[in-house]
C-alpha positions in Angstrom: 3.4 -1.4 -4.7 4.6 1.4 -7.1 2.8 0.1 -10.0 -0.4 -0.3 -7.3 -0.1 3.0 -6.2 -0.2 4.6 -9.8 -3.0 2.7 -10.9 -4.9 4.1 -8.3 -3.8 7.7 -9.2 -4.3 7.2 -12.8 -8.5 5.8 -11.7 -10.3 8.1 -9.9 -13.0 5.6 -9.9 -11.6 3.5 -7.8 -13.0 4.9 -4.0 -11.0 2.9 -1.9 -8.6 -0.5 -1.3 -7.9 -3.4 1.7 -4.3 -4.8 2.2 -4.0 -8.0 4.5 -1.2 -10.0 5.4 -0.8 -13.4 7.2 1.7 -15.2 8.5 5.2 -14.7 7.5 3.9 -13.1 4.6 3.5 -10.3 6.0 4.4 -7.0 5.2 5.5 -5.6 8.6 8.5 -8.7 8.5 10.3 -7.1 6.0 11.9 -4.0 5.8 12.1 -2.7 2.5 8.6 -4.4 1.9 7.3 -2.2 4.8 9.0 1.3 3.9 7.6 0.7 0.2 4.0 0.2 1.7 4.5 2.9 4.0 5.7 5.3 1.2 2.6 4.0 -1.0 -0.1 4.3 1.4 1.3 8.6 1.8 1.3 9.0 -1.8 -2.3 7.7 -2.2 -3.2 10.0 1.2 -3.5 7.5 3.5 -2.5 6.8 6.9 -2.0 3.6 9.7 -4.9 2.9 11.8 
């Protein structure tokens, strides 16, 4: 997600991006996996709907 996250920085051509999870892959079941998406998706200005 780190390496996601400065891609996007580094391309201001890209406008936007869509996450999903399913099942127990999902994001939200771990964690560390959750605070790492949680700290991407502030440093690319986002925020949770």
């Amino acid at each position: 997600m780190q390496q996601m996250s400065a891609y996007i920085k580094a391309n201001p051509d890209i406008a936007g991006m869509s996450w999903f999870s399913e099942g127990s892959n999902n994001v939200l079941n771990n964690p560390a996996e959750l605070a790492a998406f949680t700290q991407m998706e502030k440093d690319l200005g986002g925020q949770s709907a």
